[in-house]
N, C-alpha and C positions, 0 to 999 in steps of 0.2 A: 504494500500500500504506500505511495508518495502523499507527499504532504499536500495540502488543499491549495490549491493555488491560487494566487491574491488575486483579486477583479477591480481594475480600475474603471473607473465608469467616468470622470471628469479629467482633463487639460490638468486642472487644480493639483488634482490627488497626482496626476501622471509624471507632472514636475518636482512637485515636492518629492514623491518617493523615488525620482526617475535611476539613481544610482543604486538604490538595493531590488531592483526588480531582479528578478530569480526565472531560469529558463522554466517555461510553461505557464509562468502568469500570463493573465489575458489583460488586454486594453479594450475595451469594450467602447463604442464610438471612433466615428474619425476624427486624428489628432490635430487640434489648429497648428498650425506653422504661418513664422514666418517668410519671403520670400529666402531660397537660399536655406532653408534649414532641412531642405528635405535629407539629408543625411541623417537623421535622428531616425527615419523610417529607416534605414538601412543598420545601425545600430541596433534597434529595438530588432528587427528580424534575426541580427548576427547569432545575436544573446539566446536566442529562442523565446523571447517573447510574441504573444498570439497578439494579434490585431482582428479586430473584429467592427466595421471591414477590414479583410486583408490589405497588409502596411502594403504590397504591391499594387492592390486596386486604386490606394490612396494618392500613390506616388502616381497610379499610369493618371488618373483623374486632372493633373497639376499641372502635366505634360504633352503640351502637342506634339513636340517634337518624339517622344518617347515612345506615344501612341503610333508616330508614322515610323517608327524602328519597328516596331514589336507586330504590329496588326497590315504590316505593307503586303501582306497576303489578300487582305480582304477590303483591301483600299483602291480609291482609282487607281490604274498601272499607270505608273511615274510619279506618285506621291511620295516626296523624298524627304530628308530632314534634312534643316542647311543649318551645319555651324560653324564655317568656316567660308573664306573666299575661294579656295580649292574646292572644295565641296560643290559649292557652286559653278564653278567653271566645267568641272565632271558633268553636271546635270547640265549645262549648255550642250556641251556634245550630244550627250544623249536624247535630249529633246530634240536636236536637230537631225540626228539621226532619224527619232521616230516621226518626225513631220509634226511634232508639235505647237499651235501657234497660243493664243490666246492660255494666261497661266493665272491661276488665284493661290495666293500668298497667305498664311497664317501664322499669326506672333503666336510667340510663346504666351501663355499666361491671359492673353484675351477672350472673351467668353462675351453671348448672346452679340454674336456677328457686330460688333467693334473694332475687331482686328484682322477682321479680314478683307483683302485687296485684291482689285483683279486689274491684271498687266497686259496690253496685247501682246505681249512676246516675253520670253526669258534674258534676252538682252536688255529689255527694262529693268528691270529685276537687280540686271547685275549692274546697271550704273546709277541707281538708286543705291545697292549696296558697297558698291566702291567708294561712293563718296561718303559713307557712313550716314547714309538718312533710315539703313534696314538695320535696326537691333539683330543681332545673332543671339539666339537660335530661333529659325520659324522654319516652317513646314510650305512649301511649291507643291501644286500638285495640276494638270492641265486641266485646262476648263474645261466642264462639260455644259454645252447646250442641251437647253429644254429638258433639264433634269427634274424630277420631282422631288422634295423633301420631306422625307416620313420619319417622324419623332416617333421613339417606342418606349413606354415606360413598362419598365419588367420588375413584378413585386411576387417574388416566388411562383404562386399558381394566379396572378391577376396578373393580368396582362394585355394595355390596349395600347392602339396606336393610332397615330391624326397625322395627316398632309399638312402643312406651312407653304403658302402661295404666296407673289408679292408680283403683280402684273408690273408695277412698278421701277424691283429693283432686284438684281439676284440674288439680296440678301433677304431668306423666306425667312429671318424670327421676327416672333410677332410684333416686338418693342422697336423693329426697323419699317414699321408698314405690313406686315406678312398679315393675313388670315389663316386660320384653323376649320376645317371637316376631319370628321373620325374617317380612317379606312381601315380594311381588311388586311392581316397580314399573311401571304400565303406561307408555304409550307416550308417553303426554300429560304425565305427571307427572317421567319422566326427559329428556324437552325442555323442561319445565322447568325443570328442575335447568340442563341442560345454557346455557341463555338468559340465566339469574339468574349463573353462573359467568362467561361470556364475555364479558357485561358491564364486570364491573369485574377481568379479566384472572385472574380466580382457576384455577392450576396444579394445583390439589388442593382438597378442600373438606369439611366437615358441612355438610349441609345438613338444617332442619327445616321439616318441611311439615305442614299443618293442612287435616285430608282432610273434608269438611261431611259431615254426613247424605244431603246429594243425591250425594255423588262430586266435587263438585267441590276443588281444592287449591290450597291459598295458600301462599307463601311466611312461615313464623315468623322464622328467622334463617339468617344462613349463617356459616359463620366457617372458617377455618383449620385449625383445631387443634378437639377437643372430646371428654370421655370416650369410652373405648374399651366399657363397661359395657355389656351387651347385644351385642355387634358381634363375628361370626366371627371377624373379622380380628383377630391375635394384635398384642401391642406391637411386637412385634421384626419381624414382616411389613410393619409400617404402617410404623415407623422407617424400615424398608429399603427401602421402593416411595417414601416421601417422600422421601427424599437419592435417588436414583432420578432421580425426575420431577426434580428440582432442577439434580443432576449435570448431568442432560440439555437445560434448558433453559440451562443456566449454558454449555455448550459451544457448541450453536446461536448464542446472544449474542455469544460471543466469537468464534464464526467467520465471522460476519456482520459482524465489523469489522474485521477482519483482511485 
């Protein structure tokens, strides 16, 4: 029999005890950080401390660039991460290679389409970043025309999803001009979902998908947490199915070392 393992359940309690935590305590919640700290997730995993969410889901959540490392399977083909000027000269050839013109840019760290740019070519790109007006690290990836965007919120066995339109502007969130209709997710696209989550351990999820003119779907981003705008699901439902799934994966942990 091992000993019971601590449960941290606050930032508060996580700090204060954070140097006598003991391999198989749990952290129950996601951990605040600030920019630049995400090393403490790697730390806490080193130890064998559990996160609940997983310290990975937490960290891919934080990161676009990480996201386009890790999930560039299920992403548009050419979705690269730039962090460096080499990196991007690499990705000029290669676009020019595949005949790629029209490109959309994603900062690190920007969230509800604020940070993202669309360039007519990757020669923009790179003299926007030469001159240092592009922060390093962001995510290129080619434009796609007349795509659709399908928001999915996955709450263990709840599970709906809604189109984001914007006649307007390519950028479909709703707080840019977009509207919201619920749609169907077929078979292919929620094993997707399902794939992309398991991945990198993720309990709960948004997920945003990028539907082609032919039908086909790529993975945009995934995250954590992300507006409720458009989404049947009320705040107080989604609070309560997330402390939920958590409660319950938080229990499992502990009785598994117990």
């Amino acid at each position: 029999m091992t000993a019971v393992p601590r449960i941290i359940t606050s930032n508060q309690s996580l700090f204060a005890q954070y140097h006598d935590l003991q391999k198989g305590d749990i952290v129950c919640g996601r951990v605040r950080l600030r920019p630049n700290e995400e090393y403490l997730l790697l730390d806490l995993s080193r130890r064998g401390i559990i996160g609940i969410p997983s310290f990975v889901s937490q960290l891919c959540s934080r990161s676009k660039t990480m996201q386009a490392r890790l999930y560039e399977w299920a992403m548009v083909p050419g979705t690269t991460a730039i962090y460096t000027i080499h990196d991007l000269l690499e990705t000029i050839n290669r676009y020019g290679r595949e005949g790629f013109d029209e490109v959309v840019l994603k900062l690190e760290r920007r969230n509800g389409g604020l940070g993202i740019f669309r360039y007519s070519s990757i020669e923009d790109v790179y003299s926007q970043s030469a001159l240092g007006q592009i922060p390093y690290p962001y995510v290129v990836q080619p434009f796609v025309k007349d795509c659709r965007d399908v928001r999915i919120i996955a709450l263990n066995d709840y599970w709906e999803a809604y189109e984001r339109c914007n006649a307007d502007n390519f950028r479909n969130n709703l707080h840019c001009g977009g509207t919201a209709r619920p749609v169907e997710l077929t078979a292919e696209q929620r094993e997707l979902c399902t794939r992309v989550m398991r991945q990198n351990d993720f309990h709960y999820a948004h997920l945003d998908l990028m539907v082609t003119e032919d039908g086909r779907s790529f993975l945009g981003e995934i995250n954590l947490r992300g507006g409720l705008r458009g989404a049947r699901i009320s705040a107080d439902d989604y609070q309560r199915r997330t402390r939920a799934i958590e409660k319950s994966c938080c229990e499992k942990a502990a009785a598994e070392r117990t």
